[in-house]
PDB file of N, H, CA, C and O in Angstrom:
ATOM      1  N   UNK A   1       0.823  -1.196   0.000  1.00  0.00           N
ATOM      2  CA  UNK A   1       0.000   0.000   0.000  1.00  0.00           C
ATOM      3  C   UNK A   1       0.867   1.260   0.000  1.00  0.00           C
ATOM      4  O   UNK A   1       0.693   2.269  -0.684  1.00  0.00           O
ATOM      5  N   UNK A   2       1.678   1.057   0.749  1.00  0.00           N
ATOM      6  H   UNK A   2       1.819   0.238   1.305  1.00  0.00           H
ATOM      7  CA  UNK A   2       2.540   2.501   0.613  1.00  0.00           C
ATOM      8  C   UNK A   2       3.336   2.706  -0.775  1.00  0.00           C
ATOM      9  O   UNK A   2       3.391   3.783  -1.368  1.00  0.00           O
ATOM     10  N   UNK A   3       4.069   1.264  -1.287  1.00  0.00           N
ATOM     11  H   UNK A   3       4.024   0.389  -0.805  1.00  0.00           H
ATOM     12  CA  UNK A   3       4.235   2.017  -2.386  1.00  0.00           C
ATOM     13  C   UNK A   3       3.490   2.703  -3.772  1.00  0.00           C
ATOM     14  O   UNK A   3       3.937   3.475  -4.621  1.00  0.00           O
ATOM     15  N   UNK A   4       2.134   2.054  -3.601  1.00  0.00           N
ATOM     16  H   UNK A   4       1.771   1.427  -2.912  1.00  0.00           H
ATOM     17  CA  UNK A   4       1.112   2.778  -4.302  1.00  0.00           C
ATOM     18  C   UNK A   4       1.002   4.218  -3.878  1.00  0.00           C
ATOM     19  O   UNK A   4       0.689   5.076  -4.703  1.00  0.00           O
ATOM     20  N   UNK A   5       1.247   4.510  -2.632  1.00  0.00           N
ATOM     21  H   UNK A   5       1.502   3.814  -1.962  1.00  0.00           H
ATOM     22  CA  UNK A   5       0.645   6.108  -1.862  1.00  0.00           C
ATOM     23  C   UNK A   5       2.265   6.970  -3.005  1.00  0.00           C
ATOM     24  O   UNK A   5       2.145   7.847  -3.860  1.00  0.00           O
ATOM     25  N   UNK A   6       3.378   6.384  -2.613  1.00  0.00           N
ATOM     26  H   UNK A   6       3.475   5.672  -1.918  1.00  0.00           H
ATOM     27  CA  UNK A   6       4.261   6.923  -3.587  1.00  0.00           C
ATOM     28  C   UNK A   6       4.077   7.067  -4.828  1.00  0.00           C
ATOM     29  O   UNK A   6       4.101   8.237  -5.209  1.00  0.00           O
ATOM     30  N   UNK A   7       3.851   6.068  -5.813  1.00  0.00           N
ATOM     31  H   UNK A   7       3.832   5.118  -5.504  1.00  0.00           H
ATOM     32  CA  UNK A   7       3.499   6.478  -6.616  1.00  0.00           C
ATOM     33  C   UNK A   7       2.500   7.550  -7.214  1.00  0.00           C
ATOM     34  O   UNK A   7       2.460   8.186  -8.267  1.00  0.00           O
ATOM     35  N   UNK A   8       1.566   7.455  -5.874  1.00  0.00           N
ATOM     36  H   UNK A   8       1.598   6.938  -5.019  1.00  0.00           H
ATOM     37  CA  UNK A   8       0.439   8.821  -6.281  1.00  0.00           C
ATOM     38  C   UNK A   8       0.683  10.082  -6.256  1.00  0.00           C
ATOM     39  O   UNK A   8       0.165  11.062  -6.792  1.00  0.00           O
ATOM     40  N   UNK A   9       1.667   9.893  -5.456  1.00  0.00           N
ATOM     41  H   UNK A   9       2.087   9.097  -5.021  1.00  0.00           H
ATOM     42  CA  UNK A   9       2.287  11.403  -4.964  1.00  0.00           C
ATOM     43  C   UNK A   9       3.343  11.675  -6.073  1.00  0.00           C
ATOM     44  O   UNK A   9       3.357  12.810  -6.550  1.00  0.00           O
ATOM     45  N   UNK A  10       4.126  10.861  -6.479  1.00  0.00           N
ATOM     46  H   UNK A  10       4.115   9.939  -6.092  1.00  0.00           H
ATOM     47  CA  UNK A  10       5.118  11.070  -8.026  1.00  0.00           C
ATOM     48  C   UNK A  10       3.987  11.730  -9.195  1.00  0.00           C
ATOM     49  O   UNK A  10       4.023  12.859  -9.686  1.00  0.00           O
ATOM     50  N   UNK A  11       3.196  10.863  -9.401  1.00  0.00           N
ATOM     51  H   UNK A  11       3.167   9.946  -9.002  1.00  0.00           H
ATOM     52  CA  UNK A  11       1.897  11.363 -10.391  1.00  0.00           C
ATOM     53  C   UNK A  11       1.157  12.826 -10.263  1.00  0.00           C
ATOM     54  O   UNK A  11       0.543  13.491 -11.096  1.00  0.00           O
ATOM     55  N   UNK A  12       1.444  13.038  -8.970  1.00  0.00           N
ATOM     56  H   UNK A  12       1.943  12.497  -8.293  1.00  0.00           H
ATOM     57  CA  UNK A  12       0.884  14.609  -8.676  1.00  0.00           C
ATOM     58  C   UNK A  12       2.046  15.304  -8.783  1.00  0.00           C
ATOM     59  O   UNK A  12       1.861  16.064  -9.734  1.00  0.00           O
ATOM     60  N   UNK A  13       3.357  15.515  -8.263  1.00  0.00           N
ATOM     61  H   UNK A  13       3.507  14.898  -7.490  1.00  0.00           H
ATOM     62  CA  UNK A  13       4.061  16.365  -8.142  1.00  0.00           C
ATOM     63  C   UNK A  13       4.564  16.311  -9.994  1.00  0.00           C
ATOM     64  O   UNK A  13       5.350  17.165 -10.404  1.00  0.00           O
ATOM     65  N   UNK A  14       4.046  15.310 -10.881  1.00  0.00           N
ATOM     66  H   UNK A  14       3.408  14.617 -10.547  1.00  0.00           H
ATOM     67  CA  UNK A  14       4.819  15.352 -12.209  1.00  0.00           C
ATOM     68  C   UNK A  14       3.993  16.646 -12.797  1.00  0.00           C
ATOM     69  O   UNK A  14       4.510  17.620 -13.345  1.00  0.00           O
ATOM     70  N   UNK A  15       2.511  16.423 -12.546  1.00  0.00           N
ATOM     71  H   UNK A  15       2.091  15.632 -12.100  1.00  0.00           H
ATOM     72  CA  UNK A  15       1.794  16.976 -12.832  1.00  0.00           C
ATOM     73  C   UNK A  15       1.483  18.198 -12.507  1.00  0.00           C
ATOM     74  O   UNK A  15       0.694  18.746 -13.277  1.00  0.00           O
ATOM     75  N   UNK A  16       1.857  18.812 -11.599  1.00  0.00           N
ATOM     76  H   UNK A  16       2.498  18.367 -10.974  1.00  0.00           H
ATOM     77  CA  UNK A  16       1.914  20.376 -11.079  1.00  0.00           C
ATOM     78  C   UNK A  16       3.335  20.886 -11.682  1.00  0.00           C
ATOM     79  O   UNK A  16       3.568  22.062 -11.959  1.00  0.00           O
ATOM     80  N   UNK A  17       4.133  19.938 -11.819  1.00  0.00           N
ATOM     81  H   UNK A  17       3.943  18.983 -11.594  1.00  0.00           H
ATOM     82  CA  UNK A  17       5.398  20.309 -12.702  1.00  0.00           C
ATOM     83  C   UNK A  17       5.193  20.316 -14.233  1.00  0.00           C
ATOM     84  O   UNK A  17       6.245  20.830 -14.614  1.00  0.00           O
ATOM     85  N   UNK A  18       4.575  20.092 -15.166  1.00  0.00           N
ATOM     86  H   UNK A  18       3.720  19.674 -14.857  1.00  0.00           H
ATOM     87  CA  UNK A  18       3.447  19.819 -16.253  1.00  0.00           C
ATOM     88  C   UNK A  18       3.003  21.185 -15.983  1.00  0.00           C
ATOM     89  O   UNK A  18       3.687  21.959 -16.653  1.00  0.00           O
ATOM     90  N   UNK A  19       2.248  21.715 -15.364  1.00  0.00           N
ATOM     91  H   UNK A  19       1.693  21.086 -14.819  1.00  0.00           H
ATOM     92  CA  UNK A  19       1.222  22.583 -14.895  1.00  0.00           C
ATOM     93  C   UNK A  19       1.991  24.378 -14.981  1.00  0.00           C
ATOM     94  O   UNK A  19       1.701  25.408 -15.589  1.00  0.00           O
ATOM     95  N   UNK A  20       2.931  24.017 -14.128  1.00  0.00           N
ATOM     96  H   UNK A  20       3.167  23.180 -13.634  1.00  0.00           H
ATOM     97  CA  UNK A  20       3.966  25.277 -13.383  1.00  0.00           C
ATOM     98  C   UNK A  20       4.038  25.556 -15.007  1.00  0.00           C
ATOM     99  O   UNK A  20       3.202  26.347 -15.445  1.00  0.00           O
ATOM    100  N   UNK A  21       5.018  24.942 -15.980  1.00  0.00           N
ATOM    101  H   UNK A  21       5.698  24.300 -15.624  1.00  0.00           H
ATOM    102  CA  UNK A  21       5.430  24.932 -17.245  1.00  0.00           C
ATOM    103  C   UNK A  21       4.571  25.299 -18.321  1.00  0.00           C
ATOM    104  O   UNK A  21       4.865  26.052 -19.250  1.00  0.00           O
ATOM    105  N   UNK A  22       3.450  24.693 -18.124  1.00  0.00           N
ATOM    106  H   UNK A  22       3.211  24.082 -17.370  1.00  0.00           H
ATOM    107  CA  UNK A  22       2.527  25.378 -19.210  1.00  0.00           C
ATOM    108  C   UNK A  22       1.147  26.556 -18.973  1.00  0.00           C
ATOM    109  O   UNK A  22       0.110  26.832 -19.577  1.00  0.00           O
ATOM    110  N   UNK A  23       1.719  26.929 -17.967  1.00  0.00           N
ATOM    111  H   UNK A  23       2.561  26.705 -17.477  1.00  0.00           H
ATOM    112  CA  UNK A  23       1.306  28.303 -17.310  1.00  0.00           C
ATOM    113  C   UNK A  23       2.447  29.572 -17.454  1.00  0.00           C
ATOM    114  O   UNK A  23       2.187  30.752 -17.690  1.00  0.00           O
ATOM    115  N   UNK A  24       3.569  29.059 -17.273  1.00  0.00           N
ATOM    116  H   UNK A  24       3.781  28.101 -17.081  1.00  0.00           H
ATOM    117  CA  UNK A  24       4.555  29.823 -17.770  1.00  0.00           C
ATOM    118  C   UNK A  24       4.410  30.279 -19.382  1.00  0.00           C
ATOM    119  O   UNK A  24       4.169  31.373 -19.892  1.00  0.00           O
ATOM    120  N   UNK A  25       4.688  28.831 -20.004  1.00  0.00           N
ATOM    121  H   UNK A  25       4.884  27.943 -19.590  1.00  0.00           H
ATOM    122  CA  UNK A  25       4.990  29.174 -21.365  1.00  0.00           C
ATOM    123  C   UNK A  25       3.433  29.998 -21.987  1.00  0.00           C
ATOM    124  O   UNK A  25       3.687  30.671 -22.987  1.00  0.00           O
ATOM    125  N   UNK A  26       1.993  30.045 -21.587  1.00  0.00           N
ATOM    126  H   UNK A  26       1.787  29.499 -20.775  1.00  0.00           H
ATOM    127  CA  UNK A  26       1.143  30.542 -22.299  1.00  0.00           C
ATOM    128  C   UNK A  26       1.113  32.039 -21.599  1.00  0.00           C
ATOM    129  O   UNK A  26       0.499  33.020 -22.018  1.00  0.00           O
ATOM    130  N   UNK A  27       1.797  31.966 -20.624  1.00  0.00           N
ATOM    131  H   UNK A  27       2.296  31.169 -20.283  1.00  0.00           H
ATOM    132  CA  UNK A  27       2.402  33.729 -20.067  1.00  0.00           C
ATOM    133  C   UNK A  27       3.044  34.316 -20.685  1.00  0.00           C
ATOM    134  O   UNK A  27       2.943  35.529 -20.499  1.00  0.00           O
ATOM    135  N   UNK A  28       3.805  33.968 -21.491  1.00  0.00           N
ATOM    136  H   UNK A  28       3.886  32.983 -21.642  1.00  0.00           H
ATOM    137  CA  UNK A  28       4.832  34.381 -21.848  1.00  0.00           C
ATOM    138  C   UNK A  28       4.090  34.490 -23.222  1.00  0.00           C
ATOM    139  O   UNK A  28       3.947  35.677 -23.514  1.00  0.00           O
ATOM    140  N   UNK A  29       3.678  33.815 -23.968  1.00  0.00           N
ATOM    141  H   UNK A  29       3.794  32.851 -23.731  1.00  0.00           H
ATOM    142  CA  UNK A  29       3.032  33.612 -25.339  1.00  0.00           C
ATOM    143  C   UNK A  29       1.606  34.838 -25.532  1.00  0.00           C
ATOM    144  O   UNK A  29       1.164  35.558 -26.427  1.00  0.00           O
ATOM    145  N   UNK A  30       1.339  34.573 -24.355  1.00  0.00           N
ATOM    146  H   UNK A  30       1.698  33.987 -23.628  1.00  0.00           H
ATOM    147  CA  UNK A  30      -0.179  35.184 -24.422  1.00  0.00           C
ATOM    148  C   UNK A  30      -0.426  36.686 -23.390  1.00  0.00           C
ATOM    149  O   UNK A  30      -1.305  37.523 -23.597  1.00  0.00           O
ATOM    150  N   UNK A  31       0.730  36.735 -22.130  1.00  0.00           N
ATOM    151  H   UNK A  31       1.444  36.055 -21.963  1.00  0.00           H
ATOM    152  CA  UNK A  31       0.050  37.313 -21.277  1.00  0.00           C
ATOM    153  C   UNK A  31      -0.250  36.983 -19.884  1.00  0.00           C
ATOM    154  O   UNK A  31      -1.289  36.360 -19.669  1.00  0.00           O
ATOM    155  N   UNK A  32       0.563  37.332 -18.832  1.00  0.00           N
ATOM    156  H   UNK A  32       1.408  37.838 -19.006  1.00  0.00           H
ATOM    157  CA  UNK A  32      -0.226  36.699 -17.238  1.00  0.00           C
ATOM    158  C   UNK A  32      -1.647  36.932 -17.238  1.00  0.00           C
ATOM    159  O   UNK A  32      -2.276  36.171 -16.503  1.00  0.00           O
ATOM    160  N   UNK A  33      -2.374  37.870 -17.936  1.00  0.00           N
ATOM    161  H   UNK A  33      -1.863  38.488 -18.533  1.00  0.00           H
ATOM    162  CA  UNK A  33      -3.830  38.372 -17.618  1.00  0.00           C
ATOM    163  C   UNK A  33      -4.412  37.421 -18.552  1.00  0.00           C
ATOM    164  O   UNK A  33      -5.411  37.085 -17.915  1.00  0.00           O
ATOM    165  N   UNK A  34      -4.454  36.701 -19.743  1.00  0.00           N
ATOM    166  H   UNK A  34      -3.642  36.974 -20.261  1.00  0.00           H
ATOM    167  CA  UNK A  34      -4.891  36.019 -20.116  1.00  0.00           C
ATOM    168  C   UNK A  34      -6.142  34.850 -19.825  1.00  0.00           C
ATOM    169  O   UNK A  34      -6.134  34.165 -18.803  1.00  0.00           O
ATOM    170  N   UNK A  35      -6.752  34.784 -20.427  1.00  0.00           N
ATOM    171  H   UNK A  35      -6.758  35.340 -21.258  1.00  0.00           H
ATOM    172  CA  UNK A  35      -7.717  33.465 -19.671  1.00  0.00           C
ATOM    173  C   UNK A  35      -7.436  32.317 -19.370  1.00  0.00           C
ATOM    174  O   UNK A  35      -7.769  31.665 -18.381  1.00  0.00           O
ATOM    175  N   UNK A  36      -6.411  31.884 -20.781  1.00  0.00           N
ATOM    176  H   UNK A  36      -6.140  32.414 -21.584  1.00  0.00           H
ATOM    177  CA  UNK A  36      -5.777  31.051 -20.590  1.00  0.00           C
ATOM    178  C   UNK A  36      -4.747  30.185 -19.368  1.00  0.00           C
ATOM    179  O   UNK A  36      -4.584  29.039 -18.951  1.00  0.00           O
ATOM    180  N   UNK A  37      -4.183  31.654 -19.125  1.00  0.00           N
ATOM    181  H   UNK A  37      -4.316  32.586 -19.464  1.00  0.00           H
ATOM    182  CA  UNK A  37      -3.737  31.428 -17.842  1.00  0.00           C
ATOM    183  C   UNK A  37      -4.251  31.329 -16.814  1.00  0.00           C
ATOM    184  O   UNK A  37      -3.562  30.688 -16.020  1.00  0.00           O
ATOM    185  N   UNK A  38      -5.365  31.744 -16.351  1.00  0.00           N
ATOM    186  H   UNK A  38      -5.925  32.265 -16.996  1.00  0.00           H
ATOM    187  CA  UNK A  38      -5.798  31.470 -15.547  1.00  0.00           C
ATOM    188  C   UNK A  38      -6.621  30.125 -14.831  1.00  0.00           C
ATOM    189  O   UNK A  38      -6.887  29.800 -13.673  1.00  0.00           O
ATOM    190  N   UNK A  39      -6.833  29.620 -16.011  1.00  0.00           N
ATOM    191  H   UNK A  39      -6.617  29.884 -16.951  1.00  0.00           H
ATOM    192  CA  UNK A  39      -7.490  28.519 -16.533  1.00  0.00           C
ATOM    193  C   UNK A  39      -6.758  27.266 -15.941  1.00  0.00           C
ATOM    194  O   UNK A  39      -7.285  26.490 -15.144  1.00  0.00           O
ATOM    195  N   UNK A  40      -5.351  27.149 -16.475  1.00  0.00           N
ATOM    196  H   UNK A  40      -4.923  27.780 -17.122  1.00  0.00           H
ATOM    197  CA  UNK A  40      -4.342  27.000 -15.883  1.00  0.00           C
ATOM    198  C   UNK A  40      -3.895  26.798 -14.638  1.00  0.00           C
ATOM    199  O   UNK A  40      -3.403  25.760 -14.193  1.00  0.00           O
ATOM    200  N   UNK A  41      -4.103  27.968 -14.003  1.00  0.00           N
ATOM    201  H   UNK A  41      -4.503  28.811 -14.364  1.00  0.00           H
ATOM    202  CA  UNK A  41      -4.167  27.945 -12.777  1.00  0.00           C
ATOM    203  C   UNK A  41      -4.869  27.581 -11.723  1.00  0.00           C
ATOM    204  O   UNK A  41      -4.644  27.566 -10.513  1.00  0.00           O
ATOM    205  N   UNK A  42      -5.834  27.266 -12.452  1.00  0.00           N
ATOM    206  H   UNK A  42      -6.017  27.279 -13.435  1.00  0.00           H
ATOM    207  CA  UNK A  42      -7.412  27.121 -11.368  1.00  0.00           C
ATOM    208  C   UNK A  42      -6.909  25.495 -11.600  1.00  0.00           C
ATOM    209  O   UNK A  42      -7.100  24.771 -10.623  1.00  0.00           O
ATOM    210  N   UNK A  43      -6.455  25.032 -12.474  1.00  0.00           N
ATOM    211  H   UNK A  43      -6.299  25.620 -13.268  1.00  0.00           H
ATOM    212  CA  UNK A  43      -6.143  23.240 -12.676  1.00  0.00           C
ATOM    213  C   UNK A  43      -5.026  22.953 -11.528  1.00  0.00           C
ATOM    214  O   UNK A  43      -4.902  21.921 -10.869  1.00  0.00           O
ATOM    215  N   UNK A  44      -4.146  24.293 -11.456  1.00  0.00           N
ATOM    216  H   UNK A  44      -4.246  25.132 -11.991  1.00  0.00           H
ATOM    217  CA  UNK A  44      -2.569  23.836 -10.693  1.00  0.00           C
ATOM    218  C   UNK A  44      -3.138  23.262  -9.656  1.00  0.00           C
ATOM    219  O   UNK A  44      -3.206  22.082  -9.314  1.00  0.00           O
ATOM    220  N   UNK A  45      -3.712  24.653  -8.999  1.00  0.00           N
ATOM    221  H   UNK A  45      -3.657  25.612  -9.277  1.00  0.00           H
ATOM    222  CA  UNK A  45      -4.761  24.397  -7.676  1.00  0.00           C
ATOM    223  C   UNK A  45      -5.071  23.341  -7.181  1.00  0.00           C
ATOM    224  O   UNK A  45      -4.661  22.730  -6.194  1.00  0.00           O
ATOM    225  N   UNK A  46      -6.166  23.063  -8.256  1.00  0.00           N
ATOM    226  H   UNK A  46      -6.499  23.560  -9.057  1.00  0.00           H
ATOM    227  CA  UNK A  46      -7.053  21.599  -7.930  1.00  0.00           C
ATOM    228  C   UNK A  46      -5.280  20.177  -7.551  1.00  0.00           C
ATOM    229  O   UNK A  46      -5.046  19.359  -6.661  1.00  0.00           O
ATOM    230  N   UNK A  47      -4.964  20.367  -8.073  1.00  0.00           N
ATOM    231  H   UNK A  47      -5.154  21.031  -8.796  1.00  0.00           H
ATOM    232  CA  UNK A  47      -3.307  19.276  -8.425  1.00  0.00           C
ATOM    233  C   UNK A  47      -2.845  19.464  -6.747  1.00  0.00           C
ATOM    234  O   UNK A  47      -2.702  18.599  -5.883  1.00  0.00           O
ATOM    235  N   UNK A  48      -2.658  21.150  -6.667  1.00  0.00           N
ATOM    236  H   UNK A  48      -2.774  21.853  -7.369  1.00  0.00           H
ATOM    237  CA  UNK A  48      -1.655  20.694  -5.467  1.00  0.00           C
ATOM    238  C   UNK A  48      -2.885  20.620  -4.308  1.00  0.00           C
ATOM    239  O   UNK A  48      -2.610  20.003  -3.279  1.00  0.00           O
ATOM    240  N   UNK A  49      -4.124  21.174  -4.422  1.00  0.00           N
ATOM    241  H   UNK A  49      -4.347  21.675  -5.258  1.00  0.00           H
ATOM    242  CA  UNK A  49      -4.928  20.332  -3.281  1.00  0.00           C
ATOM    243  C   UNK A  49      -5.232  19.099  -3.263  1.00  0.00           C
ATOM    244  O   UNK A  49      -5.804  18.700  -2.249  1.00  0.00           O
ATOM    245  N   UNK A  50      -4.993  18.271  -4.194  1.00  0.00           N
ATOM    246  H   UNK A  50      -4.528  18.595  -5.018  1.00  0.00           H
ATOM    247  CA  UNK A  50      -4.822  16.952  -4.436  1.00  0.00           C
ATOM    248  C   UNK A  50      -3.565  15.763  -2.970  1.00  0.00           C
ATOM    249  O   UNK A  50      -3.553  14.986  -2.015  1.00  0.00           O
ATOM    250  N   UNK A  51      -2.640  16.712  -4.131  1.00  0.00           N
ATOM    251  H   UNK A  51      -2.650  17.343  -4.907  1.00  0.00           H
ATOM    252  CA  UNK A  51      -1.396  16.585  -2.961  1.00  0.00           C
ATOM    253  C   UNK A  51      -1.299  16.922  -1.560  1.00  0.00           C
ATOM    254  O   UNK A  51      -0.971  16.129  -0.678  1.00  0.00           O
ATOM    255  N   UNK A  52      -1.583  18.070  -1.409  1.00  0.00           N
ATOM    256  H   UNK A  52      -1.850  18.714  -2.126  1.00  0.00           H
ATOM    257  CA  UNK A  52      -2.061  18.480  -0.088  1.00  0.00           C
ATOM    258  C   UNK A  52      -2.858  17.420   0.780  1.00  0.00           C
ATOM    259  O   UNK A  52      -2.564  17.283   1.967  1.00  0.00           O
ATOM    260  N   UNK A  53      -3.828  16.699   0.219  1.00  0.00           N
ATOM    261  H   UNK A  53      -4.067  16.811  -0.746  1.00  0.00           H
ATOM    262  CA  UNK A  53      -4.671  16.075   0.750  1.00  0.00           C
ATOM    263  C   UNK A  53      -4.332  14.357   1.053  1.00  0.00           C
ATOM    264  O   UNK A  53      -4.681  13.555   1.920  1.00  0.00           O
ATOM    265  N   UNK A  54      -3.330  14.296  -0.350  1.00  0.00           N
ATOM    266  H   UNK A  54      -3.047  14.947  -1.053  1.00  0.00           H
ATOM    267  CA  UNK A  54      -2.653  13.055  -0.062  1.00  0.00           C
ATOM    268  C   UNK A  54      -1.415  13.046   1.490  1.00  0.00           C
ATOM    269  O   UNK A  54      -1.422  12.225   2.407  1.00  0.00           O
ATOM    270  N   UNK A  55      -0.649  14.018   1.347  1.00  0.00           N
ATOM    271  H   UNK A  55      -0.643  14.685   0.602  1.00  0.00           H
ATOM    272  CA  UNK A  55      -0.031  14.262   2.623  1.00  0.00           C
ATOM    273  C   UNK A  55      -0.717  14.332   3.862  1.00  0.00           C
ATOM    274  O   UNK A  55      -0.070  14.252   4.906  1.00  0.00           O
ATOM    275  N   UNK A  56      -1.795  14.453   3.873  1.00  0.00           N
ATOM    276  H   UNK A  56      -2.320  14.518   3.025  1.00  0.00           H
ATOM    277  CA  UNK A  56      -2.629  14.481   5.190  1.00  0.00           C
ATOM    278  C   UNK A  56      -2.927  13.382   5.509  1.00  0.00           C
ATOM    279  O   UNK A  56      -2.657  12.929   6.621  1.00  0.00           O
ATOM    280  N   UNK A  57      -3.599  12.676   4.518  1.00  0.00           N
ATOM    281  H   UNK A  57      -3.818  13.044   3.615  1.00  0.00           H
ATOM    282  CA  UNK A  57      -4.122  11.326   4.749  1.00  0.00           C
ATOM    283  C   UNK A  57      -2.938  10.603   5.303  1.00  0.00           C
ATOM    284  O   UNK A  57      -3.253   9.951   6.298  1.00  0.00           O
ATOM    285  N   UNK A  58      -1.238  10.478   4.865  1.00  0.00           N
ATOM    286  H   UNK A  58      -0.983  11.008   4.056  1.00  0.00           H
ATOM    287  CA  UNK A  58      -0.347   9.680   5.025  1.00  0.00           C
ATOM    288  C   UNK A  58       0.428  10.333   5.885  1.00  0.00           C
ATOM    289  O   UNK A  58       1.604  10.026   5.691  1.00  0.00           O
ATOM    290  N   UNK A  59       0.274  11.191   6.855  1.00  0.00           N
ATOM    291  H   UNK A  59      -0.681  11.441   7.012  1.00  0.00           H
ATOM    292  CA  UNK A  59       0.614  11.849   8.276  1.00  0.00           C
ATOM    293  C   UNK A  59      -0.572  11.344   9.008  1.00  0.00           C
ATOM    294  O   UNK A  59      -0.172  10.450   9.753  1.00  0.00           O
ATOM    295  N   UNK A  60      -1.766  11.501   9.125  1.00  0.00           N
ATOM    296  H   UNK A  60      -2.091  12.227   8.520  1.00  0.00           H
ATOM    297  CA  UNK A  60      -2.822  10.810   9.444  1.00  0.00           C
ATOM    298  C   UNK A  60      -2.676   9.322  10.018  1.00  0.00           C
ATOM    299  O   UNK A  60      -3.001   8.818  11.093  1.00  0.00           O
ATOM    300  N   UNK A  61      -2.130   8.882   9.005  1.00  0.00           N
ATOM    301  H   UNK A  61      -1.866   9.291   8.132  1.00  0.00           H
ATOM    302  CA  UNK A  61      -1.933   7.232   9.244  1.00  0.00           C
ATOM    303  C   UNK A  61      -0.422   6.839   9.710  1.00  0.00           C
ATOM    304  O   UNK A  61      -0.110   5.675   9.457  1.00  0.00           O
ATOM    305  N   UNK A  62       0.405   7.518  10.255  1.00  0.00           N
ATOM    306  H   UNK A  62       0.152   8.463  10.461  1.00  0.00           H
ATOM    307  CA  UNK A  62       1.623   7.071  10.575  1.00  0.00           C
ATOM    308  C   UNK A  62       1.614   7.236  11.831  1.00  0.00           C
ATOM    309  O   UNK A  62       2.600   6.928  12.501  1.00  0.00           O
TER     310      UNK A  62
END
């Protein structure tokens, strides 16, 4: 079980790293004020409250 909890947590932190990057690059392309970006951002969010929530659960249980 735990190494599944790792792996979930690799899958999130790839993915907010995914995220960071293509929030950058449509900043840069488009604009921080953009919709796009923001759009973006509202996804990072959801990712690192993801993570956030996985760390709780596995402090929780130790």
């Amino acid at each position: 079980m735990e190494r599944v909890k790792v792996l979930v947590v690799k899958k999130i932190c790839c993915s907010i790293e995914r995220l960071r990057n293509e929030m950058h690059r449509v900043a840069l392309e488009k604009g921080i004020s953009h919709p796009d970006v923001l759009i973006i951002s509202q996804m990072l969010d959801q990712v690192m409250n993801e993570l956030d929530k996985e760390v709780l659960i596995k402090n929780r249980n130790q």
